[in-house]
C-alpha positions as CSV (number, residue, x, y, z in Angstrom):
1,X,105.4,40.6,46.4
2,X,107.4,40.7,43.2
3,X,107.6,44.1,41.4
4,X,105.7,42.7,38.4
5,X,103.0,41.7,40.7
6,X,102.7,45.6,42.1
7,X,99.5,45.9,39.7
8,X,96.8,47.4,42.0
9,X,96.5,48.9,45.0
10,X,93.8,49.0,47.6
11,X,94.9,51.7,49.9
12,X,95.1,54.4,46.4
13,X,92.5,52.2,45.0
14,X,89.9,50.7,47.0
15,X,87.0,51.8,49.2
16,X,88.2,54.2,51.5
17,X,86.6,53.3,54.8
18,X,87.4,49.5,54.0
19,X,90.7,50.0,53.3
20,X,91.6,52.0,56.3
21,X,89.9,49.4,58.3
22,X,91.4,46.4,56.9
23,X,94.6,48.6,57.8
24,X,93.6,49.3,61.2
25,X,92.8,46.1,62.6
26,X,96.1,44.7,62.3
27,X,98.1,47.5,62.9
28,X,96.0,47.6,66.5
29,X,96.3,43.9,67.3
30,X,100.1,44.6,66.6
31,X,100.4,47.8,69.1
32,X,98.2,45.7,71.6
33,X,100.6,42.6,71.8
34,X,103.8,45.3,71.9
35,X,102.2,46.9,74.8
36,X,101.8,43.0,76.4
37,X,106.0,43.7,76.5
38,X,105.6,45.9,79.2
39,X,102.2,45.0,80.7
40,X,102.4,41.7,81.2
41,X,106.0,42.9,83.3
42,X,104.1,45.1,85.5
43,X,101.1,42.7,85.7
44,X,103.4,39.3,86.7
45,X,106.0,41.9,89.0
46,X,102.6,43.8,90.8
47,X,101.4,40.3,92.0
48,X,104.5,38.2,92.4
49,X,107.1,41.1,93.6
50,X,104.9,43.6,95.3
51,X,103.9,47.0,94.6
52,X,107.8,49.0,94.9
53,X,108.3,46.5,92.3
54,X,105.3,47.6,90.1
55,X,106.1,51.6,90.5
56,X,109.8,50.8,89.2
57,X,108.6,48.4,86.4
58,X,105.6,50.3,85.5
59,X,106.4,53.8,86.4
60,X,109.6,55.6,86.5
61,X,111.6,53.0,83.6
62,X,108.7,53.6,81.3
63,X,109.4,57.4,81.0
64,X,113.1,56.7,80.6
65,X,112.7,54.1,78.3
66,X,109.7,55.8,76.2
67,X,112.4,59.1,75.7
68,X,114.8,56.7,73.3
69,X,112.5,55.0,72.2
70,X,110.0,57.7,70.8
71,X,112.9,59.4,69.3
72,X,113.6,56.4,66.8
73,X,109.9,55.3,66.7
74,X,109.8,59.0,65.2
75,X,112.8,58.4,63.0
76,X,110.8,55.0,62.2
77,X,107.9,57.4,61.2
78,X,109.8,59.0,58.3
79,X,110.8,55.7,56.9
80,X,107.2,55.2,56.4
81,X,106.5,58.5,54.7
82,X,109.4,58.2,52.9
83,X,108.9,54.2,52.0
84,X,105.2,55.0,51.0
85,X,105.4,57.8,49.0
86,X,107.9,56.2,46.7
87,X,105.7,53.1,46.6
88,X,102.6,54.9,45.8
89,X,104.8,57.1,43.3
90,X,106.1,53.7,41.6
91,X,109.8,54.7,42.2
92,X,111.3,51.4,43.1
93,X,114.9,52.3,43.0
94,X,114.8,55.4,45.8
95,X,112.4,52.4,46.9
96,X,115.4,50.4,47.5
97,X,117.6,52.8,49.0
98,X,115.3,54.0,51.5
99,X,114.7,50.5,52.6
100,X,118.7,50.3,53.0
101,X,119.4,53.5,54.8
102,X,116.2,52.8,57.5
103,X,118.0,49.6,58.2
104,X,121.9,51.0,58.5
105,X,120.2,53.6,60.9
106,X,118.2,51.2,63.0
107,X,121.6,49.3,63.5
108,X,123.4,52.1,64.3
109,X,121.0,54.1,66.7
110,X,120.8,51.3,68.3
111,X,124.1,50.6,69.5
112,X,124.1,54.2,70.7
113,X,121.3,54.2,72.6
114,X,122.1,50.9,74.1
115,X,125.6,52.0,75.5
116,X,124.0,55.6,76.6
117,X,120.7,53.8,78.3
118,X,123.3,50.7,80.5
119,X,125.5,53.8,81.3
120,X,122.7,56.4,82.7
121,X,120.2,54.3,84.0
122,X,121.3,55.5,87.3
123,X,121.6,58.6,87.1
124,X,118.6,59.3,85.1
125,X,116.6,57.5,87.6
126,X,118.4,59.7,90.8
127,X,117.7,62.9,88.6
128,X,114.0,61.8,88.4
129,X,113.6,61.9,92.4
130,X,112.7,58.1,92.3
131,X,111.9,56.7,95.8
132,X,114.4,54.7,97.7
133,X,112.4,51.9,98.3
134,X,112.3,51.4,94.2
135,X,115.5,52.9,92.9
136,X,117.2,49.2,93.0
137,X,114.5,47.8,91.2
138,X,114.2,50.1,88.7
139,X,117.9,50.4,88.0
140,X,117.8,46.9,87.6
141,X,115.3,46.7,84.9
142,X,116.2,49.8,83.4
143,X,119.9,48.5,82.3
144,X,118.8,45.0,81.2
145,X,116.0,46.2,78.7
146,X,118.3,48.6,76.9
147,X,120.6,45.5,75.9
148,X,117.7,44.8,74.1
149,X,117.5,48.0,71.9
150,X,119.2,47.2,68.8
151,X,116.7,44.4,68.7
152,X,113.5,46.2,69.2
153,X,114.8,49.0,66.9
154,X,114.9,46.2,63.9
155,X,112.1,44.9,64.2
156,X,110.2,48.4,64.6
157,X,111.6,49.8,61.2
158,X,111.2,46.6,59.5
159,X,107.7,47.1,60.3
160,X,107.6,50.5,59.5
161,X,108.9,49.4,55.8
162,X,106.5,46.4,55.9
163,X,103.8,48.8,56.8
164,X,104.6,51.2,54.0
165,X,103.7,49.4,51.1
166,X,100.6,47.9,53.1
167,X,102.0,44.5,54.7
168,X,100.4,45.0,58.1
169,X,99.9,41.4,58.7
170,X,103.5,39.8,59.1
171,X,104.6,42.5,61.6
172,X,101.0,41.7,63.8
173,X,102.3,37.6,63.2
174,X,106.1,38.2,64.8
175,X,104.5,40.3,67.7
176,X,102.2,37.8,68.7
177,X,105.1,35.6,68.7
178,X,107.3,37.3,70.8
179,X,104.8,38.3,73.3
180,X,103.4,34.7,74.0
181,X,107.2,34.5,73.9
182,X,107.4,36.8,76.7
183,X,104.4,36.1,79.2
184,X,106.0,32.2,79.1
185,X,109.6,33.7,80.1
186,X,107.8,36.4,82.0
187,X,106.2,33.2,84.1
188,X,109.4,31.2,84.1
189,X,111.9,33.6,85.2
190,X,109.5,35.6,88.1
191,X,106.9,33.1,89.1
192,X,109.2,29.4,88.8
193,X,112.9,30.6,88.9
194,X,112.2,34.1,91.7
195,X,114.6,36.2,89.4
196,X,112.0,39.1,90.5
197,X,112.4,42.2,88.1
198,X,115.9,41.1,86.5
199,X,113.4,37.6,85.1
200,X,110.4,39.9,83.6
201,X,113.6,42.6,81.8
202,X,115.2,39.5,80.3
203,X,112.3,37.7,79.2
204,X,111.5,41.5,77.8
205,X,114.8,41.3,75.7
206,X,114.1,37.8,74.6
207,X,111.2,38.4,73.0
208,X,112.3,41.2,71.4
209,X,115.5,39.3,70.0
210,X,112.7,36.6,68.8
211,X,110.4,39.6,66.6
212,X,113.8,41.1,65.4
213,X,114.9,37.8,64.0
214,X,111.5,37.1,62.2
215,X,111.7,41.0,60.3
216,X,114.9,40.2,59.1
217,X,113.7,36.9,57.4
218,X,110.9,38.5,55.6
219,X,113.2,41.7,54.4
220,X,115.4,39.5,53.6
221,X,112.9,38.1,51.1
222,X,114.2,37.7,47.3
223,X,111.0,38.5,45.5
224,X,110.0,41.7,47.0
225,X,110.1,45.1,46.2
226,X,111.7,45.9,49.5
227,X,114.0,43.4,49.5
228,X,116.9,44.3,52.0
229,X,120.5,42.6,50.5
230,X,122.6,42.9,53.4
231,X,125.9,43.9,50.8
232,X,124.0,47.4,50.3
233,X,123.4,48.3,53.8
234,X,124.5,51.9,54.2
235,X,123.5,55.4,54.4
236,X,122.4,56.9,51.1
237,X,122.9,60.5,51.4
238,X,119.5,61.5,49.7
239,X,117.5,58.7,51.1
240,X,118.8,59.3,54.6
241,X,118.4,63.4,54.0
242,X,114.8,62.9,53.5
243,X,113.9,60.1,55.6
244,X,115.3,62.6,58.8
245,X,114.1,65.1,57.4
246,X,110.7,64.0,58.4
247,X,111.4,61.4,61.1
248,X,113.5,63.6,62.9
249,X,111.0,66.7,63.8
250,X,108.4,63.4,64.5
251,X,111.0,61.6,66.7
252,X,111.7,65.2,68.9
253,X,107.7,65.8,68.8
254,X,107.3,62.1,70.4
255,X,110.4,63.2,72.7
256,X,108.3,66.6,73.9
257,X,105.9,64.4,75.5
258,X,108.5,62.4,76.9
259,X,110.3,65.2,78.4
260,X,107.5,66.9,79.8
261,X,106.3,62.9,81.0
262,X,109.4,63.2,83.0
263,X,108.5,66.4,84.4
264,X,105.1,64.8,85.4
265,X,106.5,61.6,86.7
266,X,109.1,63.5,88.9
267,X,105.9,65.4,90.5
268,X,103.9,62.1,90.8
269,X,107.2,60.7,92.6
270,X,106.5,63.7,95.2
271,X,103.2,62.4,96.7
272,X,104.6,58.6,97.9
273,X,104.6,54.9,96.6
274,X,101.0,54.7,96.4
275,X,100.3,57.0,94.0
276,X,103.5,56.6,92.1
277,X,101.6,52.9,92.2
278,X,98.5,54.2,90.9
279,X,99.6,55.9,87.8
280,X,102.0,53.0,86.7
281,X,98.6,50.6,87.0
282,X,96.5,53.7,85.2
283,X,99.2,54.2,82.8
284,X,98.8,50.9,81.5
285,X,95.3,51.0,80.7
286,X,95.4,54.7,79.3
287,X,98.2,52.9,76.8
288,X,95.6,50.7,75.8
289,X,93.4,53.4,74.0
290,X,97.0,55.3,73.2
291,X,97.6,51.9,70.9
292,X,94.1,52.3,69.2
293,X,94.9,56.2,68.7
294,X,98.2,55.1,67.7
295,X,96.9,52.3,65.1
296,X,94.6,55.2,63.9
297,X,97.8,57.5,63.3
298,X,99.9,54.9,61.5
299,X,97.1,54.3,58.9
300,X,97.0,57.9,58.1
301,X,100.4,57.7,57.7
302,X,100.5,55.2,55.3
303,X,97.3,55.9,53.5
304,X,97.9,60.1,52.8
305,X,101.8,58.7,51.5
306,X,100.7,56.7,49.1
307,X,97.9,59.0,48.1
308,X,100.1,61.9,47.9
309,X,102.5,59.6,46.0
310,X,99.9,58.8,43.3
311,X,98.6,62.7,43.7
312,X,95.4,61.6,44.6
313,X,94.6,64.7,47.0
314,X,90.7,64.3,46.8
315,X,90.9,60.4,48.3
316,X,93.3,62.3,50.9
317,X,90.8,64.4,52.1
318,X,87.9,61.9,52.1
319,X,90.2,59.5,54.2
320,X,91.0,62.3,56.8
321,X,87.2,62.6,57.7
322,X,86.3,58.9,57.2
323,X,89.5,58.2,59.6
324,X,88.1,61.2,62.5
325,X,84.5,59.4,62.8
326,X,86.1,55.8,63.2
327,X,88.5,57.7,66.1
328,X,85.7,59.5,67.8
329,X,83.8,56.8,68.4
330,X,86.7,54.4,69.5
331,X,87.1,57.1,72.0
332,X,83.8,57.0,73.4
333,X,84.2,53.5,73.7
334,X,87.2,53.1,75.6
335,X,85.8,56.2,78.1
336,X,82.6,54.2,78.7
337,X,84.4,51.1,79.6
338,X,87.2,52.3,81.8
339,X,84.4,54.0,83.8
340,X,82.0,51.3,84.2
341,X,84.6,48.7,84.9
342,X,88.0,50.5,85.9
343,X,88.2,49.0,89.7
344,X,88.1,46.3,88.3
345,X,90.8,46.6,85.4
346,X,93.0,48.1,87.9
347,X,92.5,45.0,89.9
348,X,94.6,43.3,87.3
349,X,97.5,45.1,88.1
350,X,97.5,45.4,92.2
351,X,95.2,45.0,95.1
352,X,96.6,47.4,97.4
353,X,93.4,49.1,98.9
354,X,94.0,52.9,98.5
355,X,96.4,52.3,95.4
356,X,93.0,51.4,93.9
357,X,91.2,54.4,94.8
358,X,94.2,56.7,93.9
359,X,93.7,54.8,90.3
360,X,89.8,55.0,90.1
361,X,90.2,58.9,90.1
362,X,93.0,58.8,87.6
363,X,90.5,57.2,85.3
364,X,87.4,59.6,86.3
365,X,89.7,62.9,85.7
366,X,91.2,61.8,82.5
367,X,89.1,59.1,80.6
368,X,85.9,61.3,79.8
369,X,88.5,63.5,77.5
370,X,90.3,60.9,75.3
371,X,88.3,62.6,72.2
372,X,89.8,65.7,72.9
373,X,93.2,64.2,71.1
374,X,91.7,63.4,67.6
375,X,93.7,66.4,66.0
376,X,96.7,65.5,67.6
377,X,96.7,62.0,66.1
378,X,94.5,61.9,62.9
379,X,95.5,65.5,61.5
380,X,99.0,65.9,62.3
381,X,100.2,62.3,61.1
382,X,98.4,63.5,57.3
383,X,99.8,66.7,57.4
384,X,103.2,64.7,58.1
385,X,102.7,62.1,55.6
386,X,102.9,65.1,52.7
387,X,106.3,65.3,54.1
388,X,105.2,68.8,55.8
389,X,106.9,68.1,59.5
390,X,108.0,71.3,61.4
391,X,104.5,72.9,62.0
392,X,103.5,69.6,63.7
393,X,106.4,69.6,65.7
394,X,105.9,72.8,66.6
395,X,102.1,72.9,67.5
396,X,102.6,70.0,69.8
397,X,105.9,70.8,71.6
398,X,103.8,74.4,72.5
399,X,100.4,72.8,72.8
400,X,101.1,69.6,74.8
401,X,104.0,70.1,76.1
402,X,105.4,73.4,76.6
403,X,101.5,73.8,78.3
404,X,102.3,70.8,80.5
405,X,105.7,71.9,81.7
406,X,104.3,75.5,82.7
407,X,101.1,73.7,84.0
408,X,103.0,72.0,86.3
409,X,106.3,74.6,87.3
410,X,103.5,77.5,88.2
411,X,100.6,75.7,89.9
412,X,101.6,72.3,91.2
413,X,104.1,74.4,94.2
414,X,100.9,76.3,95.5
415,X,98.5,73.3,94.7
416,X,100.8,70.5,95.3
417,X,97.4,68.2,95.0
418,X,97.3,65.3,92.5
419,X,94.1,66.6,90.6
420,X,96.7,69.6,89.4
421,X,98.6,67.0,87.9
422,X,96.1,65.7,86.0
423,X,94.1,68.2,84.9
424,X,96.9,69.9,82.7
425,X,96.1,66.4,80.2
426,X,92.8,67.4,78.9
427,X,93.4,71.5,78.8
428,X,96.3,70.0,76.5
429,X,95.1,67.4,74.2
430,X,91.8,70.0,73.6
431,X,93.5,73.6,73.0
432,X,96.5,71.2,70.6
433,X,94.0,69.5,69.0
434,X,92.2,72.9,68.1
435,X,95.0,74.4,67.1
436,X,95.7,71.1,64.7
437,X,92.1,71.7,62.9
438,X,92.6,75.4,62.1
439,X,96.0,74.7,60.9
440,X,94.6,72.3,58.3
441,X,91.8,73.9,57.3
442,X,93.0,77.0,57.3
443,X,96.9,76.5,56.1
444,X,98.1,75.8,52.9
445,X,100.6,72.8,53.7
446,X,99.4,70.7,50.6
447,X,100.3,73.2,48.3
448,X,103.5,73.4,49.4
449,X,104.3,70.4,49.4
450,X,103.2,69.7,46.1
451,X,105.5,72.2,44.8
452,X,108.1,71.0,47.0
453,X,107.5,67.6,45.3
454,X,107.2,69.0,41.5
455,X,103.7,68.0,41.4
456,X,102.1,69.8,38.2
457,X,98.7,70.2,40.4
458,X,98.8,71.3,43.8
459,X,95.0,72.0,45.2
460,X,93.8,73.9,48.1
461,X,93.9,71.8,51.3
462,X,90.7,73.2,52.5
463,X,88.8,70.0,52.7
464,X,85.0,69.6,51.2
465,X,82.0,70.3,53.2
């Protein structure tokens, strides 16, 4: 897209609920082939490798690996906001420089979390009380997928900038590509060549080298607005001021849950193997409606910063509510069909006996309450996309978290049962997610931000009945 050719657009434009949609979708199919990355590990390791195999692929490096990355993915998030509100604002120079610094920092936090993640694999994983019997394989995996970082960290802010000005489709394109990239190698390396959890980490790395590769093509594209030139990589100082500004309180929130994750998989590593097993195979199909929830959050993202670019607060309010009825009832869908057919989902990923019933109660405890998380995800990402960032941080590292952590330090020792693990989810996702409504009803962070950005109208954020 040329700059001259930046006439009309949809998302400040078009029908609402169509627009959001036609964002969706993509941005869905894209989180569902990322997830494939790890899945389709666990899925070929669980069958071919056997179930210590599975808890290390599937379990204890996930919670390690989802603490970096979250933290950038966050950082990621503000390049959005940032990207989008100059887009929708029509300010193609900060435009430009934004686009510059997201890239300088994706190559840079890279390369530090690479070294860190190679160097404390081990240590993070002895700190985590993982069991013997899969400490090996999980240090294994654990040190070749962070040699893969810098590459996944490209390609995820390219697609945040991609994203931004409402490109969804490209990033979906290079994902599916290095996924059936992946289960191929994934095949190859564990099924053909035995390289057991080492094969499905490379082919992990691979891929990722293969989306990384396609991003940079496309920003490297001469006619668009975006256009990275490599000569003007670097950190402008405003650009980079306000893109941390709001990725970094996002990237810490996404690092709350990973913290207190750890907390939770350290107590799940107390009860064994098998259920250690149990919530690595769960934990895949809970991501599954995560991604939707996810998909849901990125188009809010990008829709309320382009909005609040063009100062179009009305459609910002309309696409808030439009954007809660489409999550509800994704919600209800996914907790209908995890409890009609979850033995045999889980099947997919082991057929240990009791694993499988340890798994089947996972999904009965925690499925029925995915709703309960629609504040978390659709209100917090617009409040964010305004450029308002510390009260979300703040609600969801006391809501989610900091109720987790104490959740599980006061009761599990005198109910060391797992239904006390998994019961502090829903009290969690529901008392955060009421806390989310009241603050946007009730709070006046559009105003403030309006005045933050010079805006001569700033209206009440109360939204319409």
């Amino acid at each position: 897209m040329s700059q001259s050719q930046q006439t009309q657009n949809g998302i400040t434009e078009g029908v609402i609920w169509k627009q959001l949609l036609l964002f969706f979708f993509p941005i869905l199919l894209g989180t569902f082939f990322q997830q494939l990355y790890n899945t389709v590990d666990a899925m070929v390791v669980g069958q071919y490798v056997g179930k210590e195999a599975l808890a290390a692929v599937g379990g204890t490096t996930s919670v390690i690996i989802n603490l970096f990355i979250n933290l950038f993915m966050g950082i990621s998030a503000g390049a959005t906001v940032v990207v989008s509100q100059c887009y929708g604002a029509r300010d193609f120079d900060s435009l430009h420089r934004a686009v510059h610094t997201a890239v300088a920092l994706a190559l840079a936090a890279g390369t530090v979390i690479t070294v860190i993640g190679t160097a404390g694999s081990r240590w993070a994983l002895g700190a985590m009380g993982t069991p013997a019997e899969v400490m090996e394989y999980a240090v294994t995996y654990l040190r070749i997928y962070f040699l893969g970082t810098i590459a996944s960290f490209i390609y995820n802010m390219g697609s945040a900038i991609l994203r931004a000005v409402g490109d969804t489709r490209r990033p979906l394109y290079f994902l599916i590509a290095a996924c059936l990239t992946n289960i191929v190698l994934d095949l190859v390396f564990v099924v053909v060549f035995n390289w057991g959890v080492a094969g499905a980490a490379i082919a992990t790395i691979l891929s990722q080298v293969v989306s990384a590769v396609l991003i940079i093509l496309a920003l490297l594209h001469k006619d668009a607005v975006y256009q990275v030139k490599v000569k003007e990589i670097r950190l402008y100082s405003r650009e980079l001021k306000r893109l941390l500004s709001v990725g970094l309180p996002a990237g810490l929130q996404s690092d709350m849950y990973s913290i207190s994750n750890i907390l939770i998989q350290s107590s799940i590593n107390t009860f064994g193997t098998n259920i250690v097993a149990a919530w690595s195979a769960y934990g895949k199909l809970d991501s599954f409606f995560f991604m939707a929830s996810n998909a849901y959050g990125i188009s809010m993202t990008t829709f309320v910063g382009q909005n609040f670019g063009a100062q179009k607060f009305d459609r910002i309010r309309k696409g808030v509510r439009v954007c809660i009825l489409f999550y509800l009832g994704t919600a209800l869908l996914f907790s209908l069909g995890y409890w009609l057919l979850g033995s045999h989902l889980l099947g997919l990923f082991v057929n240990d006996v009791e694993v499988l019933q340890d798994g089947i109660q996972m999904i009965h405890m925690l499925s029925p309450f995915y709703f309960t998380f629609m504040g978390v995800e659709i209100l917090a990402n617009a409040i964010r996309s305004t450029g308002e960032t510390l009260p979300s941080m703040l609600l969801v590292t006391g809501g989610v978290c900091g109720l987790r952590v104490a959740w599980i330090l006061s009761l599990l020792p005198f109910f060391h049962q797992i239904e006390t693990v998994l019961v502090s989810y829903p009290i969690s996702w529901a008392l955060t997610s009421t806390l989310f409504v009241i603050y946007y009803l009730r709070g006046n962070w559009l105003r403030r931000q309006c005045q933050r950005m010079g805006f001569n109208t700033a209206p009440e954020p109360r939204p319409e009945n």
